[in-house]
Residue, then its C-alpha position, 0 to 999 in steps of 0.5 A: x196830411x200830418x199824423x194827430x191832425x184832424x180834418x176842419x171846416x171852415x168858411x173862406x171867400x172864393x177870392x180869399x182862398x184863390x189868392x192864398x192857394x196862388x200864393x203858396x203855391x209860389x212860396x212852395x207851401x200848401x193853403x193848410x200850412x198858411x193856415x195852421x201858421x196863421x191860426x197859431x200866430x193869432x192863437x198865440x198873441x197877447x189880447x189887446x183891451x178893448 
């Protein structure tokens, strides 16, 4: 774990998360990296309007 981050809970299917560890697993990453990637995507891209 990185120094400055804390540790989250968050809810993920079974499937989901088998399939996210399996694949970066073979893109030599770990499931918390995916995330923190994909957290930053989403947190970082212009609303649309409704």
């Amino acid at each position: 774990m990185s120094k400055g981050t804390k540790l989250r809970t968050v809810r993920v299917e079974d499937d989901l998360w088998a399939a996210a560890k399996e694949r970066a697993e073979i893109d030599n990453r770990t499931v918390s990296d995916v995330v923190r990637e994909a957290l930053t995507m989403y947190a970082l891209t212009e609303r649309t309007p409704a």
